[in-house]
C-alpha positions as CSV (number, residue, x, y, z in Angstrom):
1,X,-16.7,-15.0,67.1
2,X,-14.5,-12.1,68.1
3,X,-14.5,-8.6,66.9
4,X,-16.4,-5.5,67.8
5,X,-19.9,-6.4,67.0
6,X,-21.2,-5.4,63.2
7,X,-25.2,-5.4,63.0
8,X,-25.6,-7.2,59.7
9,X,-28.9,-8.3,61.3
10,X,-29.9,-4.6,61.9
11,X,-29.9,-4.7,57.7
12,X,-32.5,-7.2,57.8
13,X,-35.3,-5.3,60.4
14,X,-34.5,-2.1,57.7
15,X,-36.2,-4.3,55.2
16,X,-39.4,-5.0,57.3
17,X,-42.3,-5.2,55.1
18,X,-40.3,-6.4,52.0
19,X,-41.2,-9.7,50.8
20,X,-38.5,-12.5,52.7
21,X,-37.9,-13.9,49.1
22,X,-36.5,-12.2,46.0
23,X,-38.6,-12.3,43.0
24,X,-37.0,-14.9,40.6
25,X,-35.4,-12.6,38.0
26,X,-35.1,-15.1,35.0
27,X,-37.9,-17.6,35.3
28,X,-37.8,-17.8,31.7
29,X,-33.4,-18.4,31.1
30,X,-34.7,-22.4,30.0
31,X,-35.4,-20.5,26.6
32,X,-31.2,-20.7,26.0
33,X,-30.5,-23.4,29.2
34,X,-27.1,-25.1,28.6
35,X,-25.0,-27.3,30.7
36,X,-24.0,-24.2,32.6
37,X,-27.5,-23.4,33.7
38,X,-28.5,-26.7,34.4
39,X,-26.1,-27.6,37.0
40,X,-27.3,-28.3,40.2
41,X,-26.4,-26.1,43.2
42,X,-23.7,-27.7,45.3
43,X,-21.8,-26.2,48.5
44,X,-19.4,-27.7,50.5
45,X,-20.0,-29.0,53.8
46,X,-17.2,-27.6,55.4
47,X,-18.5,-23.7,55.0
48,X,-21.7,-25.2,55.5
49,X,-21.1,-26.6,59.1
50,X,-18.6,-23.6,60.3
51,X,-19.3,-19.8,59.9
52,X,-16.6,-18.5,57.4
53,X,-18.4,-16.6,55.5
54,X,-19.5,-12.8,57.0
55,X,-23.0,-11.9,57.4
56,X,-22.8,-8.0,57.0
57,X,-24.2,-6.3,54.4
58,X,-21.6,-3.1,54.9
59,X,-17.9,-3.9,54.6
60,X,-16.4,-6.2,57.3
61,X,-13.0,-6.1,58.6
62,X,-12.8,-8.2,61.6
63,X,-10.5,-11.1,62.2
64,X,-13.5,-13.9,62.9
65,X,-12.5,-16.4,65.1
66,X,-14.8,-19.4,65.5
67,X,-14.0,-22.7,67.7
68,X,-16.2,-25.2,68.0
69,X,-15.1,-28.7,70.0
70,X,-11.7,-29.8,68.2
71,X,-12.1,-27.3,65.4
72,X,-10.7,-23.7,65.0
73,X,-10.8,-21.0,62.4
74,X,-10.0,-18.0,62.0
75,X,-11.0,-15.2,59.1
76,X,-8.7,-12.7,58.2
77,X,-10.2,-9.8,55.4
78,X,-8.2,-7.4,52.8
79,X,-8.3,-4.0,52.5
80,X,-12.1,-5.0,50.5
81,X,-13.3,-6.8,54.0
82,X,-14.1,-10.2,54.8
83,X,-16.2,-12.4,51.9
84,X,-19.8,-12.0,52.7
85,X,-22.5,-14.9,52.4
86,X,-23.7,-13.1,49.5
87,X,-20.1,-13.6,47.7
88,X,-20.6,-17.3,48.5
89,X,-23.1,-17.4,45.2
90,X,-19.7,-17.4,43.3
91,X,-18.5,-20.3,45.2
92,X,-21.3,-22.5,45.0
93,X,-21.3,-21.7,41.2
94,X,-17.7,-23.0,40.6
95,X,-18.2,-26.2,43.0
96,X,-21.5,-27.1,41.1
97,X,-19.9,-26.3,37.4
98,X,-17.0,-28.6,38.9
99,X,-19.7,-30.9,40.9
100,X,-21.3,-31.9,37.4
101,X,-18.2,-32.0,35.3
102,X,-17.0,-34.6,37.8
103,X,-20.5,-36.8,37.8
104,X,-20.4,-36.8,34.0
105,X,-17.1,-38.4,33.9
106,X,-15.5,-35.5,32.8
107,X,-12.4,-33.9,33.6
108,X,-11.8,-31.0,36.0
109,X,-9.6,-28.6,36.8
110,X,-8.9,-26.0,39.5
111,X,-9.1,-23.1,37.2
112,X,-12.5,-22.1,36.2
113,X,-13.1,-20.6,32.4
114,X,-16.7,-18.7,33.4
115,X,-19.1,-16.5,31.8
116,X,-20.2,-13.7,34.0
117,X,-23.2,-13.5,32.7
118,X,-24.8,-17.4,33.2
119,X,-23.3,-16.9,36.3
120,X,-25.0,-14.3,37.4
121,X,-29.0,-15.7,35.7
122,X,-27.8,-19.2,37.7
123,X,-27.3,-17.3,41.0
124,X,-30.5,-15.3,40.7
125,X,-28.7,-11.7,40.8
126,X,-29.3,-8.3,38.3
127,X,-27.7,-8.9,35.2
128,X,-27.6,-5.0,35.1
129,X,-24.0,-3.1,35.0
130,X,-24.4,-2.8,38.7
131,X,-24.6,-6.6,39.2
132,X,-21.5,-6.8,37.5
133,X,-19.5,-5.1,39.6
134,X,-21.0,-6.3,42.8
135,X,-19.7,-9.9,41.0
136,X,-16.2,-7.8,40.9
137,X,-16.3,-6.5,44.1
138,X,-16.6,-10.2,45.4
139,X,-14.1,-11.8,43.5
140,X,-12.3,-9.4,45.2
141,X,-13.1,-10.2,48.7
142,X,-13.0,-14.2,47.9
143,X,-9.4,-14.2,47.2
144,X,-8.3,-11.5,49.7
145,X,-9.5,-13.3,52.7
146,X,-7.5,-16.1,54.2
147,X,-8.8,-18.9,56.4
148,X,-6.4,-20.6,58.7
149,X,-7.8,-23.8,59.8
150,X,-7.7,-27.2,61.1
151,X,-10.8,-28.3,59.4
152,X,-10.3,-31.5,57.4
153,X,-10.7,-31.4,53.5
154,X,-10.1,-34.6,51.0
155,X,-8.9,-36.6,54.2
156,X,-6.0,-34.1,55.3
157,X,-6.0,-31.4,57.3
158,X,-4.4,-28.1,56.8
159,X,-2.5,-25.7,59.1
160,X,-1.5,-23.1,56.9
161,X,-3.4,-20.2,55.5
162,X,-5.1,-19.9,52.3
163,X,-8.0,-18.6,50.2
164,X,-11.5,-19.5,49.0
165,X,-9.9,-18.4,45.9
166,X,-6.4,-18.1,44.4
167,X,-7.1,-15.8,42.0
168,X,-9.2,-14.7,38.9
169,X,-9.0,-12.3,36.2
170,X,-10.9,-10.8,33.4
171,X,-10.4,-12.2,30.4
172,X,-13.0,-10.3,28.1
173,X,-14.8,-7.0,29.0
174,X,-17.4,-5.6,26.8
175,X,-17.4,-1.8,25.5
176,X,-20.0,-0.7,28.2
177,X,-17.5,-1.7,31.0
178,X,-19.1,-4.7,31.4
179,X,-17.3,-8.3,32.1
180,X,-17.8,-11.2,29.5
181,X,-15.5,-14.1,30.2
182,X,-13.8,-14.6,33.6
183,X,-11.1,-17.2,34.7
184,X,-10.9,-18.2,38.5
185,X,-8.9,-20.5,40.0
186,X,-10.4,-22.1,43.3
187,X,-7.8,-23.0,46.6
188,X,-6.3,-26.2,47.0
189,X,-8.4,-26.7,49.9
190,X,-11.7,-25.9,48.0
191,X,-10.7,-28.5,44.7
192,X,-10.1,-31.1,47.5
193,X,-13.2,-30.9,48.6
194,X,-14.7,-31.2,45.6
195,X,-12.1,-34.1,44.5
196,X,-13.4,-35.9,47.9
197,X,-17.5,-35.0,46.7
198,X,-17.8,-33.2,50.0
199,X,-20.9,-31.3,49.1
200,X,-24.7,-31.2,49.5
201,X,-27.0,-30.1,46.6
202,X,-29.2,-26.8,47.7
203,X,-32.6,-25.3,47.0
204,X,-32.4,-23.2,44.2
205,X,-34.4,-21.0,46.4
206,X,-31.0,-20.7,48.3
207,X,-30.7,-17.9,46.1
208,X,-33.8,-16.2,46.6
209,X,-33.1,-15.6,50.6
210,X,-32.8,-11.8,51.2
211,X,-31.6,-11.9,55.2
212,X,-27.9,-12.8,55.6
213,X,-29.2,-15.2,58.6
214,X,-31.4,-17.0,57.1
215,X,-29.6,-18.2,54.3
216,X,-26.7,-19.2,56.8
217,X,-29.4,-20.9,58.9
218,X,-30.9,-22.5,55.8
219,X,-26.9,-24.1,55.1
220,X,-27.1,-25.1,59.1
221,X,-30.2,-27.1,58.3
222,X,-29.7,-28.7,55.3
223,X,-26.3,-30.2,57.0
224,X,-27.6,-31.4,59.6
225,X,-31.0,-32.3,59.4
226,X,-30.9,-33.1,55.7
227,X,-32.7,-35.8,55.0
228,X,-33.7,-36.7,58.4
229,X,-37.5,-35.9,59.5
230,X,-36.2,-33.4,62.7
231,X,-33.2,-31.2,63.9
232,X,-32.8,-30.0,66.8
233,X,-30.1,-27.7,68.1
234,X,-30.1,-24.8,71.4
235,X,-30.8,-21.1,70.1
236,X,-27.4,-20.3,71.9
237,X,-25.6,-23.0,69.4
238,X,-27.5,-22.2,66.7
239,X,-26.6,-18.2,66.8
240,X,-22.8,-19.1,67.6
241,X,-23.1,-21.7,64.4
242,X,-24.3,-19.1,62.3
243,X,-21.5,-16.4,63.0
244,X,-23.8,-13.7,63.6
245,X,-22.9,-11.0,66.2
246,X,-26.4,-9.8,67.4
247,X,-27.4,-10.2,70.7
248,X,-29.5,-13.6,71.7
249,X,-32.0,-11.7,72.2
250,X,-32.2,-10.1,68.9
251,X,-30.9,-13.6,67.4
252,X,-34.3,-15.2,69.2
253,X,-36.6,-12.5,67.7
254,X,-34.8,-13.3,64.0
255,X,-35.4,-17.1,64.7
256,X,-39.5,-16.2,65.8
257,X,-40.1,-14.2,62.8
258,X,-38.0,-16.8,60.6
259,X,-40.5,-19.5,62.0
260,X,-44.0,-17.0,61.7
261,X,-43.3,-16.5,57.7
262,X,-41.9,-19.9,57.4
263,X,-40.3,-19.2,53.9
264,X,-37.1,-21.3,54.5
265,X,-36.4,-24.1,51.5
266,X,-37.3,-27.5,52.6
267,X,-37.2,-27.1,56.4
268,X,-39.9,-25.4,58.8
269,X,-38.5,-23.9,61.6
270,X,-41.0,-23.9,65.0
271,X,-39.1,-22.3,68.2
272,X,-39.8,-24.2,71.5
273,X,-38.6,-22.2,74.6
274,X,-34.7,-22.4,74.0
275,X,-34.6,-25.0,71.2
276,X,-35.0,-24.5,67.6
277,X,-36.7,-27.4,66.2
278,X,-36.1,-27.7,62.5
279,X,-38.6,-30.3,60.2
280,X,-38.2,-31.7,56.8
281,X,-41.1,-30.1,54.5
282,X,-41.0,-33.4,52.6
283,X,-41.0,-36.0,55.5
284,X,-43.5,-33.4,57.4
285,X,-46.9,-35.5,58.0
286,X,-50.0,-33.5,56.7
287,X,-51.9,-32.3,59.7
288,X,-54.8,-34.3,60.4
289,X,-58.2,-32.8,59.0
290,X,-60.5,-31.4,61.9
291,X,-63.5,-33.5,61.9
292,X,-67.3,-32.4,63.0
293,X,-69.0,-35.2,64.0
294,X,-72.7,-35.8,63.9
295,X,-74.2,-34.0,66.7
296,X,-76.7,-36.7,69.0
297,X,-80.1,-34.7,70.9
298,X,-80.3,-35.2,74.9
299,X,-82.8,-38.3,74.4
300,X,-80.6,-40.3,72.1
301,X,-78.6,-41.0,75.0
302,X,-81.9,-42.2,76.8
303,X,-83.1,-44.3,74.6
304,X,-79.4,-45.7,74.0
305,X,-79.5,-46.7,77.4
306,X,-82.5,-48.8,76.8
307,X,-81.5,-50.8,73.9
308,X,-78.4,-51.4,75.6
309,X,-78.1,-52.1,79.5
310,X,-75.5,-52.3,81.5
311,X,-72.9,-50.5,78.8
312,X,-71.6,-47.0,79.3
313,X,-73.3,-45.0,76.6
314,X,-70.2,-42.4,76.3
315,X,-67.9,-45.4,75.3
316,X,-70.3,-46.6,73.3
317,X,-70.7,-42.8,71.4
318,X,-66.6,-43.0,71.2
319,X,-66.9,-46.4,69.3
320,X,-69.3,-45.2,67.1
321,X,-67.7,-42.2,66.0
322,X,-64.6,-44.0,65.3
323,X,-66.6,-46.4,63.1
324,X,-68.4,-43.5,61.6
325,X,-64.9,-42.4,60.9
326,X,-63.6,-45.5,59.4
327,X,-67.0,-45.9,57.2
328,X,-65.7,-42.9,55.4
329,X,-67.8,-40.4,57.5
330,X,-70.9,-40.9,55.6
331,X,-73.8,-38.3,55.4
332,X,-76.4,-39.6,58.3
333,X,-80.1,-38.3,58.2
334,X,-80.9,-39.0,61.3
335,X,-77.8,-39.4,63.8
336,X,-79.8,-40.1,66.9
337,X,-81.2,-43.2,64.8
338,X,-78.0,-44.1,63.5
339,X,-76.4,-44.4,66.7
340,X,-79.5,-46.3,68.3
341,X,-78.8,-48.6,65.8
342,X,-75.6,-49.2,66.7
343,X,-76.3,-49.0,70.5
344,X,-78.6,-52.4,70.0
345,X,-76.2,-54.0,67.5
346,X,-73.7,-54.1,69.9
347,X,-76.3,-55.5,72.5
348,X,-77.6,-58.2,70.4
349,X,-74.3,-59.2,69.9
350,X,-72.8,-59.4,73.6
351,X,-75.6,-58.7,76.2
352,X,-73.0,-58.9,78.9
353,X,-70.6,-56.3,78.8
């Protein structure tokens, strides 16, 4: 990306020694779940393959400009700066309210009737007054910026510019300043997305990620390694895929402390030289369980030898602690007598080895 460089990431190190994770701040919203609250989190895979979104925590007014092999974008802000990655939340809320809708057979529209506050419990932000306007101040920012593109949405591909939204409004406000009801209408480019079901489901936990960079890296990995056991992509890719503009330096120390708390949603994340390697937590084989395995005295191995010329006595301990294994790993009282035992069986049963 172009632009004088913005350390969004620098916001992140600020926050060393706070938990990676935000606490989940209405465990208990299934005492009035609804429809609304029970939709499942949905983002389209066109944001989640290309950085449009901004990582900086402080207003951003670059022009972003991202190519990538035959695609090109570029971000333009308003006066309010470019729509953060934390503005996204709103997104992802209208494709999902849309995303179910559309599975149930039901019709959809562009504009979205909302209310501000299941929007805010379903995201996982403050439902205080200051939560409000933050949810505002990114309206604000999602219809402001424009995205010109040639990324494909619903089959076609578009040329011209446009925004994540069109518009919104507020259609009730409460005495205390508050919002109530909200209407927002999503872009043509967004509804044909969703019209063409070009959308992944998330982790709720998705909304629990505190760093800018590791919820775009979290969107990075559930596109492309998915359902897959193992991603791998260059740390050079990965930091121009994100959109962040740190240093690869500082980018590699984000990815190594990303991997040492290892508190991403689904995927681990392990970083081998100049390769991220990302694994699926479900396909992820539990590692094998260290085993101790019964310890044999100096003279076992004599006497070994004696009920069974000619054989190599070390194989012969390997073999036996696989059976040992396969047995179930059984308490033995005496191991030296044990494995005499099986020294001679295998004698008596082929003298020539």
């Amino acid at each position: 990306m172009d632009g004088s460089l913005i350390r969004e990431e620098s916001e992140d190190h600020k926050g060393i020694g706070r938990p990676a994770l935000l606490p989940q701040r209405h465990g208990n919203h299934d005492l009035f779940i609804c429809d609304v609250l029970d939709a499942i989190p949905k983002d389209d895979m066109a944001s989640m393959e290309h950085p449009i979104f901004s990582l900086s925590t402080k207003p951003d007014t670059r022009i972003l400009r991202y190519e990538h092999r035959d695609v090109a974008v570029e971000i333009a802000p308003s006066v309010h700066g470019l729509a953060t990655i934390y503005d996204k939340d709103v997104l992802i809320y209208c494709v999902s309210q849309l995303m179910a809708k559309k599975n149930d057979g039901q019709p959809i529209s562009q504009t979205l009737h909302l209310n501000a506050h299941e929007l805010l419990v379903w995201t996982n932000r403050e439902t205080s007054g200051d939560g409000y306007r933050r949810l505002k101040e990114a309206l604000q920012r999602l219809s402001g910026t424009r995205i010109t593109t040639n990324i494909k949405a619903g089959g076609e591909m578009f040329t011209e510019g446009f925004g994540l939204i069109e518009s919104w409004r507020i259609v009730r406000e409460t005495k205390s300043g508050r919002m109530s009801e909200m209407q927002v209408r999503i872009s043509d480019w967004v509804y044909k997305i969703i019209e063409g079901s070009e959308v992944l489901t998330l982790s709720r936990d998705y909304f629990r990620l505190r760093k800018p960079t590791d919820r775009r890296i979290y969107e990075l990995a559930r596109k492309h390694c998915g359902e897959q056991e193992e991603w791998r992509i260059t740390l050079e890719l990965l930091h121009k895929k994100t959109g962040a503009s740190s240093h690869l330096r500082e980018f590699r120390s984000m990815v190594r402390e990303l991997s040492k708390e290892d508190h991403l949603p689904d995927y681990s994340v392990a970083l081998e030289d100049d390769m991220v390697v990302f694994r699926n937590r479900m396909l992820m084989k539990p590692a094998a369980p260290e085993v101790t395995y019964p310890k044999l005295d100096p003279e076992t191995y004599h006497f070994a030898k004696q009920v069974a010329p000619g054989y190599d006595i070390y194989v012969l301990e390997q073999d036996w602690r696989e059976w040992w294994v396969q047995s179930g790993m059984p308490e033995l009282g005496s191991p030296s007598k044990a494995f005499i035992g099986f020294c001679r069986s295998r004698y008596q049963r082929n003298p020539n080895p």
